[in-house]
C-alpha positions as CSV (number, residue, x, y, z in Angstrom):
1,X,125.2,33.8,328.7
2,X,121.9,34.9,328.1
3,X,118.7,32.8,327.6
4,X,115.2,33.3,326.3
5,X,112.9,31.1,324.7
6,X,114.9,28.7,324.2
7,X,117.4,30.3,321.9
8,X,120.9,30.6,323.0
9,X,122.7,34.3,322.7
10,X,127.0,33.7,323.6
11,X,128.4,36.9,324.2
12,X,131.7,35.8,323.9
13,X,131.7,34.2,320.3
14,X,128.8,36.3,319.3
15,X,126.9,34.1,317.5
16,X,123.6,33.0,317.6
17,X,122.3,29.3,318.0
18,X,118.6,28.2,317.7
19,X,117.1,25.0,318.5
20,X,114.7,25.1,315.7
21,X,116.2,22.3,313.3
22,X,115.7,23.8,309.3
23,X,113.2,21.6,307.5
24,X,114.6,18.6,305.6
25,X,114.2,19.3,301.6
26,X,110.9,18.4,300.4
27,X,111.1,15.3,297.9
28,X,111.4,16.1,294.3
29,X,110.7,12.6,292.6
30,X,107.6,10.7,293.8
31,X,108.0,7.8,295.9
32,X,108.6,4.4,294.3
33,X,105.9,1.5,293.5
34,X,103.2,3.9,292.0
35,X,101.8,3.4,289.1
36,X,103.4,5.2,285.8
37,X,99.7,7.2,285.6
38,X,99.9,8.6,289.5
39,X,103.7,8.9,289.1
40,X,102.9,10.9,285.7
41,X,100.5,13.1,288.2
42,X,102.3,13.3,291.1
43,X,105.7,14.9,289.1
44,X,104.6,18.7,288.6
45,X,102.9,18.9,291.9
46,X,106.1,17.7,293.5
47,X,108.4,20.0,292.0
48,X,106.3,23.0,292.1
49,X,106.4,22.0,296.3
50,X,110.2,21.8,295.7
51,X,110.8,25.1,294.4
52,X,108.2,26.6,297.0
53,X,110.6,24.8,299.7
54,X,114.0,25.9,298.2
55,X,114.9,22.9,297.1
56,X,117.5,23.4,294.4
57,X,115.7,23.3,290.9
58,X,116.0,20.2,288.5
59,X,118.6,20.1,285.6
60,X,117.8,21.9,282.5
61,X,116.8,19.6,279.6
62,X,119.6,19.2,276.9
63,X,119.2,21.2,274.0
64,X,117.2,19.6,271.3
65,X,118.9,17.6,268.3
66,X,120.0,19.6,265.1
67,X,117.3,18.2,263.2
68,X,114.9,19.3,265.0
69,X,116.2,22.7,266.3
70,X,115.0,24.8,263.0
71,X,111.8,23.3,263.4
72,X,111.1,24.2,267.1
73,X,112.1,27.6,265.9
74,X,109.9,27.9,263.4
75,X,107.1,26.7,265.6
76,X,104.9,29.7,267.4
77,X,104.5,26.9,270.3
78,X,108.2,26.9,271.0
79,X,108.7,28.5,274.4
80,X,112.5,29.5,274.4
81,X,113.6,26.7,277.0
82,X,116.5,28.2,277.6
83,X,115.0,31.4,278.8
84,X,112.4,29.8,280.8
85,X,109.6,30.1,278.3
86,X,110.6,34.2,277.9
87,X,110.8,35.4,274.6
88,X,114.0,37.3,274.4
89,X,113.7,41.2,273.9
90,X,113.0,42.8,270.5
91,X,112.5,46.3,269.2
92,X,109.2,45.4,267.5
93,X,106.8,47.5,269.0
94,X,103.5,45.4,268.0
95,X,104.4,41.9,269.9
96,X,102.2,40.7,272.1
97,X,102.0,37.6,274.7
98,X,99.4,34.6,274.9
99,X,99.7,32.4,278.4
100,X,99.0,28.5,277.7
101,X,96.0,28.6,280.5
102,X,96.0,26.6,283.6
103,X,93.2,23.9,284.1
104,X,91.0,26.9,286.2
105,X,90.9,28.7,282.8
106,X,93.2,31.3,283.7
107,X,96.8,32.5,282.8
108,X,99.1,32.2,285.4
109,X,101.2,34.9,287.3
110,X,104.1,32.2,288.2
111,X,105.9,32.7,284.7
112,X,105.7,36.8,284.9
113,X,108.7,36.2,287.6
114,X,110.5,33.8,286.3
115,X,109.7,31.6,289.2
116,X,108.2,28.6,286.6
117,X,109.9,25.3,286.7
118,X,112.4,23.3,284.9
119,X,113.5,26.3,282.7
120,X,114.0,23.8,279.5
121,X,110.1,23.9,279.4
122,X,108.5,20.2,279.0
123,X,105.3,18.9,278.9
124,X,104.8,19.7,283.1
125,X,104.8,23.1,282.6
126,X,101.7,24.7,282.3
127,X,102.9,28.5,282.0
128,X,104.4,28.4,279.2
129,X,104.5,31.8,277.4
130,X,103.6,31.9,273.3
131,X,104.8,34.6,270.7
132,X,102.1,36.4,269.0
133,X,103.2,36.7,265.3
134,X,105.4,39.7,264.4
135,X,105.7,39.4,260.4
136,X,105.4,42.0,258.6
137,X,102.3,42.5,257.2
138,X,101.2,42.0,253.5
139,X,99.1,45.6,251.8
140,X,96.4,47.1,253.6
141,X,94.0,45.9,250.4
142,X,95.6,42.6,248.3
143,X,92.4,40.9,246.5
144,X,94.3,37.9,246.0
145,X,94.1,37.8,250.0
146,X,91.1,39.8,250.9
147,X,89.1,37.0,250.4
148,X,86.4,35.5,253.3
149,X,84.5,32.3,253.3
150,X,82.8,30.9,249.9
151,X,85.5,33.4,248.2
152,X,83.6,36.1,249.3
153,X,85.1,39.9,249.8
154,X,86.8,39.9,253.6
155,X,86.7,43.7,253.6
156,X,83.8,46.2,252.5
157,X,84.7,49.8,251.2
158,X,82.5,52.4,253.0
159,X,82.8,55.5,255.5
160,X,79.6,54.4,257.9
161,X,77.8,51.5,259.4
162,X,74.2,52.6,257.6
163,X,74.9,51.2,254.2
164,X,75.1,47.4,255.4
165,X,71.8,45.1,254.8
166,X,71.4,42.0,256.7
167,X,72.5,40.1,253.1
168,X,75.6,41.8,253.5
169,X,76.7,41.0,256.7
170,X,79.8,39.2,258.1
171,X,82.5,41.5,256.6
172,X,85.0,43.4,257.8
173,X,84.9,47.3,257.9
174,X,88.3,49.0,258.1
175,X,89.1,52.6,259.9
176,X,92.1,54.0,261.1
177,X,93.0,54.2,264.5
178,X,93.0,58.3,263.7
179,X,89.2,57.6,262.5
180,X,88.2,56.0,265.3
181,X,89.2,58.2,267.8
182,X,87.5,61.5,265.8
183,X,84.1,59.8,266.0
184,X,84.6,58.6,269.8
185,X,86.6,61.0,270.9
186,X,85.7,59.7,274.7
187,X,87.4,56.9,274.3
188,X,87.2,53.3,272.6
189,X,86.5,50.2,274.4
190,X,89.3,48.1,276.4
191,X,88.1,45.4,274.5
192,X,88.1,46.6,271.2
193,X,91.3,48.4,271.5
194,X,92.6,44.6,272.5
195,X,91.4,43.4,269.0
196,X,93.4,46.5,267.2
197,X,96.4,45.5,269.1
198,X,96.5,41.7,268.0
199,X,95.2,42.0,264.8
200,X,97.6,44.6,263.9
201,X,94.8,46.5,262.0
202,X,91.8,48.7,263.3
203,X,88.9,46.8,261.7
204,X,85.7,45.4,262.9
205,X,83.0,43.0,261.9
206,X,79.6,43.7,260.7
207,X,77.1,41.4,262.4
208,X,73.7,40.8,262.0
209,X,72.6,41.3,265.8
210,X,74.7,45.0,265.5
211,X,72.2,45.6,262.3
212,X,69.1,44.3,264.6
213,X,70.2,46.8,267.3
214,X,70.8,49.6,264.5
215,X,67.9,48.8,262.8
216,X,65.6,49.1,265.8
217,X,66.5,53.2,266.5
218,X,66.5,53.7,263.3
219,X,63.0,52.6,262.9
220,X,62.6,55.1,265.8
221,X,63.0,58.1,264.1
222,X,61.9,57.1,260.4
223,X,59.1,54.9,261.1
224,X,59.1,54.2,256.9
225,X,61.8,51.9,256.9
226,X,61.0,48.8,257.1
227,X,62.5,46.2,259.1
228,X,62.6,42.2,260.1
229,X,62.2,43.4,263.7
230,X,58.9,42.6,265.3
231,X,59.0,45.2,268.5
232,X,60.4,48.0,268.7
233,X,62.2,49.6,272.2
234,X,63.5,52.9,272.8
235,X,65.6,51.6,276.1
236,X,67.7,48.1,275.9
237,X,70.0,46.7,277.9
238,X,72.6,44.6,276.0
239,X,73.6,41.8,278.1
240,X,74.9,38.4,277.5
241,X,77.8,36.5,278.4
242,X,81.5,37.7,278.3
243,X,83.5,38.7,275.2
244,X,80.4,38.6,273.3
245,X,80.7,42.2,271.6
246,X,78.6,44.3,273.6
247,X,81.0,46.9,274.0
248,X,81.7,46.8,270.5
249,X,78.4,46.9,268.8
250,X,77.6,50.1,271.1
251,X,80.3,51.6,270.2
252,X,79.5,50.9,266.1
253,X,76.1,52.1,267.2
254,X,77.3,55.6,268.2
255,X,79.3,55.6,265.5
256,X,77.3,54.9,263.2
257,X,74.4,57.6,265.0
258,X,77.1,60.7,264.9
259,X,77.7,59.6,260.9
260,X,73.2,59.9,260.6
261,X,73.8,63.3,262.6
262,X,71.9,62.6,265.9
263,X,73.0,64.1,269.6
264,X,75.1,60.9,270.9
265,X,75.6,61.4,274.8
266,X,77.9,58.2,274.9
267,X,79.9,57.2,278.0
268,X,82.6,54.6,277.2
269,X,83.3,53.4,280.9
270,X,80.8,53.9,283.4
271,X,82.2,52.5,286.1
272,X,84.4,55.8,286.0
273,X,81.2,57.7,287.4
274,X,81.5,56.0,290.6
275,X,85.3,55.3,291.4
276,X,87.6,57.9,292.2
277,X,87.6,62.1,293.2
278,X,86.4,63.6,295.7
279,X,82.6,63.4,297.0
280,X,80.5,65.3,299.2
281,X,77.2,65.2,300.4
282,X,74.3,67.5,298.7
283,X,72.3,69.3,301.4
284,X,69.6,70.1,299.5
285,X,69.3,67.0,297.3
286,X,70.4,64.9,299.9
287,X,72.9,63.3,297.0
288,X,76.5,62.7,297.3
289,X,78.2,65.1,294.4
290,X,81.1,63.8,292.6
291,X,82.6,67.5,291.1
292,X,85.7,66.0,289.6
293,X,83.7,63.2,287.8
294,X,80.9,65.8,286.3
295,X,83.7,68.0,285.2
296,X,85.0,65.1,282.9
297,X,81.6,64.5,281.6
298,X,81.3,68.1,280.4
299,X,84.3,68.0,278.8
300,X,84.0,64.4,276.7
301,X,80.6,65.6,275.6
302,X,81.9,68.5,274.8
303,X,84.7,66.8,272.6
304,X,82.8,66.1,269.6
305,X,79.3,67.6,270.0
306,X,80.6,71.3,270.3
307,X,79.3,72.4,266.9
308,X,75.6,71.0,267.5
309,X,75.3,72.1,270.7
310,X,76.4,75.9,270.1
311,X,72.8,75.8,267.6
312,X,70.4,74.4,270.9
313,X,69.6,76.9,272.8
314,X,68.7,76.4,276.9
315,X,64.7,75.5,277.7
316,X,65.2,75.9,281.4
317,X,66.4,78.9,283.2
318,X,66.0,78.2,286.6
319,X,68.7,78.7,288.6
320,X,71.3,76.2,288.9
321,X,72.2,75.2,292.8
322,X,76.4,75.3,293.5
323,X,77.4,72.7,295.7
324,X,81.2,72.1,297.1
325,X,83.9,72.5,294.6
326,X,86.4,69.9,293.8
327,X,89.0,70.2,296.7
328,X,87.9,73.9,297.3
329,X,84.2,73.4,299.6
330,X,81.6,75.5,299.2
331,X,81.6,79.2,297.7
332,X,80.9,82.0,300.1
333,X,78.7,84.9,299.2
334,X,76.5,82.5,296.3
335,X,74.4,79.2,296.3
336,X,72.7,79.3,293.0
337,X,74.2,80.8,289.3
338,X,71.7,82.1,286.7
339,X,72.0,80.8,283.2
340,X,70.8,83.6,281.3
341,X,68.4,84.5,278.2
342,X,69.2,83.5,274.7
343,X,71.8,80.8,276.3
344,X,73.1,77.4,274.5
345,X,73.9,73.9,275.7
346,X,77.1,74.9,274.8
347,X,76.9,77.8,277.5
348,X,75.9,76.1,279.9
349,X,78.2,73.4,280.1
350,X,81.3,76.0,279.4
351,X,79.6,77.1,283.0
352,X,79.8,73.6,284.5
353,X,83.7,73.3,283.6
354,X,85.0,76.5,284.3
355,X,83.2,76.8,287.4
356,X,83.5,73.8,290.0
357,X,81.1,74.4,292.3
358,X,78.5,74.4,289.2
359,X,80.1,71.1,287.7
360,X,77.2,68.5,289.0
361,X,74.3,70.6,288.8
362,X,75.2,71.7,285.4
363,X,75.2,67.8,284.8
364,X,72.1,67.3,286.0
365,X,70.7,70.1,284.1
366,X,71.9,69.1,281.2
367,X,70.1,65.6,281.3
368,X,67.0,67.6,282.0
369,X,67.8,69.8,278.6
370,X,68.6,66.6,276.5
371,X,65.6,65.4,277.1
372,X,63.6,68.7,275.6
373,X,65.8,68.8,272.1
374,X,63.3,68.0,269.4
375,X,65.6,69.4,266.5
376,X,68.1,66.1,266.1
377,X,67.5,62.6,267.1
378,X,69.3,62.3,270.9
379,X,70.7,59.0,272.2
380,X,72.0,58.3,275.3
381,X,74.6,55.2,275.1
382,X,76.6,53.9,278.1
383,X,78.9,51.3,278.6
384,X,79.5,49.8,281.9
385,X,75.8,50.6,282.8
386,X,75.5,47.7,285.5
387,X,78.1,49.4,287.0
388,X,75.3,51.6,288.1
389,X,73.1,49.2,289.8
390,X,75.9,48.2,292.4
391,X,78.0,49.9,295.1
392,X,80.4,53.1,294.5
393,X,83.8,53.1,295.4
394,X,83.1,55.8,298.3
395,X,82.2,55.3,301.8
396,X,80.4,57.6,304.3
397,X,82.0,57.5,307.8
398,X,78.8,56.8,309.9
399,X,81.1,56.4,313.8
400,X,84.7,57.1,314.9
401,X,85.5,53.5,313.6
402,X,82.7,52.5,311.0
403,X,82.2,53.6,307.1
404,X,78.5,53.0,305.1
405,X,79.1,51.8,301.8
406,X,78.1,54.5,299.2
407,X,75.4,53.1,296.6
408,X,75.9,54.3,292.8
409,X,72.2,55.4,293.3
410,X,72.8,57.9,295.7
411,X,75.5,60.1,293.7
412,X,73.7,63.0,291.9
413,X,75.4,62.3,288.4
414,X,74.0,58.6,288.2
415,X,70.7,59.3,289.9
416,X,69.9,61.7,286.8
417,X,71.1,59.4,284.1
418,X,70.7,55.9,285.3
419,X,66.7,55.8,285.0
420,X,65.0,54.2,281.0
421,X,61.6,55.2,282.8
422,X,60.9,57.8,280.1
423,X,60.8,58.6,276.3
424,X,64.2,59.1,275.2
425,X,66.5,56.3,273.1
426,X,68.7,55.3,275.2
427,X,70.9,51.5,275.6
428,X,73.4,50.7,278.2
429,X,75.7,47.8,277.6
430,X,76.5,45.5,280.5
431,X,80.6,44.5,281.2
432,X,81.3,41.7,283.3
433,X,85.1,42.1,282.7
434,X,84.8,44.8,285.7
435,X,84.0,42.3,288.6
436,X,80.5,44.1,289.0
437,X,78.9,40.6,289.4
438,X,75.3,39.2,289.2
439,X,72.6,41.6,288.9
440,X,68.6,40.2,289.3
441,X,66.8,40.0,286.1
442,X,64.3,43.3,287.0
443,X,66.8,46.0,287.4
444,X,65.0,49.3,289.0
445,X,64.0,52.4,286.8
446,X,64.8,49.7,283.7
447,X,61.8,48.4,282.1
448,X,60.9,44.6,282.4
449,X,61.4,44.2,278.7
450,X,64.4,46.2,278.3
451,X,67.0,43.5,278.4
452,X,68.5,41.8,275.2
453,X,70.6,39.0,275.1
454,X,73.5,39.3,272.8
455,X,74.6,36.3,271.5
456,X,77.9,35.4,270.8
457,X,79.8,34.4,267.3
458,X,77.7,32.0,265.3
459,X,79.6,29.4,263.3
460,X,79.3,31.6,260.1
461,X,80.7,34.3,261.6
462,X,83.4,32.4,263.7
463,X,84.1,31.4,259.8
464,X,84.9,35.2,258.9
465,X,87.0,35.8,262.1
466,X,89.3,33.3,261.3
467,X,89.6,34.2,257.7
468,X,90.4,37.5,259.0
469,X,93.3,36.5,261.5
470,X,94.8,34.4,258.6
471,X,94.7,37.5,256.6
472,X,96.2,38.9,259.6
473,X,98.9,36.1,259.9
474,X,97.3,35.4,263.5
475,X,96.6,31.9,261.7
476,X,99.4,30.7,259.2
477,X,98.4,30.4,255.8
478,X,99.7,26.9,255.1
479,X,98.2,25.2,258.5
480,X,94.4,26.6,258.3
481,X,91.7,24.2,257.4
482,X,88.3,24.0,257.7
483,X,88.2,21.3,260.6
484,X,91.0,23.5,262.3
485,X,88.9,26.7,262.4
486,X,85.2,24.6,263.4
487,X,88.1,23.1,266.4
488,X,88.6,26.7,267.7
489,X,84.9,27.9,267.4
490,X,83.9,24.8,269.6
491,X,86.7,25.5,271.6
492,X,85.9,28.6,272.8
493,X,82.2,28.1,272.4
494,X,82.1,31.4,270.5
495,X,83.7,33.6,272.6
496,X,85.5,36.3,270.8
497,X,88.7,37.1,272.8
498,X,89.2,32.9,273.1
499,X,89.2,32.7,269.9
500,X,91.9,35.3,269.1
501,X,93.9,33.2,271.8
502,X,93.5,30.1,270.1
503,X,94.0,31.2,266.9
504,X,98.2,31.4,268.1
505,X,98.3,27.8,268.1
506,X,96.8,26.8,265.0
């Protein structure tokens, strides 16, 4: 017989005995002579510690009465309690999920493994999983249900965002999902492609603060027009709190810009510029280049700007500098490439992507050249752009056992376009659904009167929204009322994507 620790090993029956004693099961009901409001407390923390423990899991609840069974199915709040608040499989390819939020505000991860208690559901369970409505939809256009507030029209026929005064605002402007993605070829907004998805349609609202921000560059280049708008800025920031529409008003901006015919250099997701690839350290700009990243810029601008740019020709011949290629290092026999006479913008970014080595200094060029084109109205829109005021994803190794954290500043592709210290139109919209945190009011290179706050939905728009996700059948027909709408605005204090999720449980 062997010993060690305390544990016994027998060699003859082969079996092993510990002296640890398991741990007695951790009580499931709360102890007696508390009062029915602590008891009433006390329950779900006690058999959320029970299943923790392994403590065999309470009895289902009995099925509900016949009476009431067609009702609970008819209900979008009924949870499937025999499934454990799952919603059993279907082959309709729009559903989606909303969480019934914990008391921190956020969904919880307990019900995505079926690990949530007392599978016939109850009023303890906080995770409870919803059904977002799967009906078939009514026509695209119905007037009898296109209708908004005051019996206003929801929807507006038109093929551009530059038709829309500020009396006309608060109505709905329908695209295809096709249409969308040949004007922002790039890519559409996560949160706008969220919107698509629930509402089961591709349509977005006209609000006044878009027009304000539309308004403003378009007094830029037509200084005749005249506009409510006291100031006007070539640089803003768009900031304001989350789910406000940031991402989606720059996106109508560009939109609306390529429909006017101006040079759009838009960047859907900035953060993109400092995550990812490969990276290597510039030795004559003392930069960190990011070749896979400048590759990918060519080739979005490219995507729907080829036409303009093969009529602007190059301003600047100077030769261009070749750093390391993506994966490849540095070209032997050639630092520099020449862009030759009677070139294009369109040249010289075909020399960026086909050559790697070229990719960020063709980049950086190009910022240079956008800046020089006098024929069209250029705008430079990026999303994400506080992205660029914080830390990269790379790290420099600076001992055998130590890495420096890489600012965005110091890559060569956000050094060039990050600065509003010049003359050119140019917004960048702040996303604080990326974890970037808080930046300080005075951002460097931004001017001190750069930033606007966008707000969020005002109570006559919140009025349109949910007009919309009735038409929509987000919000049943029969159950919307004017002091149930008003309860989800003040709910959700305006914020777009809380509305949408209250809008399930009206």
């Amino acid at each position: 017989m062997f010993r060690h620790t305390g544990a016994v090993w027998s060699s003859g029956t082969e079996e092993w005995k510990s002296p640890i004693k398991p741990p007695k099961p951790f009580p499931v009901s709360p102890p007696s002579g508390l009062n029915p409001a602590a008891e009433m407390l006390l329950r779900p923390l006690l058999r959320r510690a029970a299943a923790c423990s392994g403590v065999a899991r309470a009895p289902a609840l009995a099925d509900p009465p016949a009476a009431l069974a067609s009702l609970l199915l008819a209900s979008r709040s009924y949870a499937k309690a025999k499934g454990g608040g799952k919603p059993a499989a279907s082959s309709t390819s729009n559903r989606g999920k909303v969480r019934a939020k914990d008391p921190r505000g956020v969904a919880s991860a307990d019900d995505a493994d079926g690990d949530d208690l007392g599978g016939g559901g109850g009023g303890d369970d906080l995770d409870a999983e919803f059904e977002m409505p799967t009906d078939p939809l009514p026509p695209t256009y119905d007037p009898a249900l296109d209708v908004g507030p005051g019996g206003r029209p929801l929807f507006a026929f038109t093929d551009t965002f530059g038709s829309f005064a500020h009396r006309n605002a608060n109505v709905y402007v329908d695209f295809t999902l096709d249409e969308w993605n040949a004007m922002l070829p790039e890519g559409l907004p996560a949160g706008m492609m969220k919107e698509f998805q629930e509402t089961r349609r591709c349509a977005v609202m006209v609000r006044k603060s878009f027009l304000d921000l539309r308004d403003n560059f378009r007094r830029i280049v037509d200084p005749a027009i005249t506009t409510n708008l006291k100031d006007i800025k070539k640089q803003i920031v768009l900031d304001g709190p989350r789910s406000c529409g940031k991402s989606i008003a720059l996106a109508m901006l560009v939109h609306w810009a390529r429909t006017e015919g101006w040079l759009v250099f838009y960047v859907p997701q900035g953060k993109d510029w400092t995550h990812g690839g490969f990276f290597y350290r510039n030795e004559y700009s003392d930069l960190f280049d990011t070749p896979v990243q400048a590759a990918k810029i060519l080739q979005d601008f490219l995507k729907y700007n080829e036409t303009r740019l093969q009529q602007l020709p190059c301003q600047i011949f100077e030769p261009i500098s070749l750093g390391e290629g993506a994966g490849v290092g540095k070209k032997k026999g050639a630092d520099r490439v020449e862009m030759p006479e009677g070139s294009t913008l369109y040249d010289l970014i075909q020399t960026g992507i086909t050559n790697t080595h070229a990719s960020v200094g063709v980049v950086i060029r190009l910022r240079k050249e956008l800046s020089l084109v006098k024929d069209v109205p250029v705008l430079f829109a990026i999303d994400q752009y506080n992205s660029w005021f914080t830390f990269s994803d790379f790290q420099e190794p600076v001992t055998v056992r130590s890495c420096r954290p890489i600012h965005a500043k110091e890559l060569a592709t956000v050094n060039a376009y990050r600065s509003m210290l010049h003359n050119d139109m140019m917004v960048g919209a702040f996303s604080h659904s990326t974890a970037v945190g808080k930046l300080r009011q005075e951002l460097p290179d931004v001017p001190s009167d750069a930033r606007l706050m966008f707000p969020r939905y005002t109570l006559e728009e919140a009025e349109t929204v949910c007009h919309y996700y009735m038409r929509q059948k987000i919000i049943r027909r029969e159950s919307f009322s004017e002091e149930k709408w008003k309860k989800i605005y003040y709910l959700s204090n305006g914020n777009g994507s809380e509305m949408r999720w209250l809008a399930a449980f009206v």
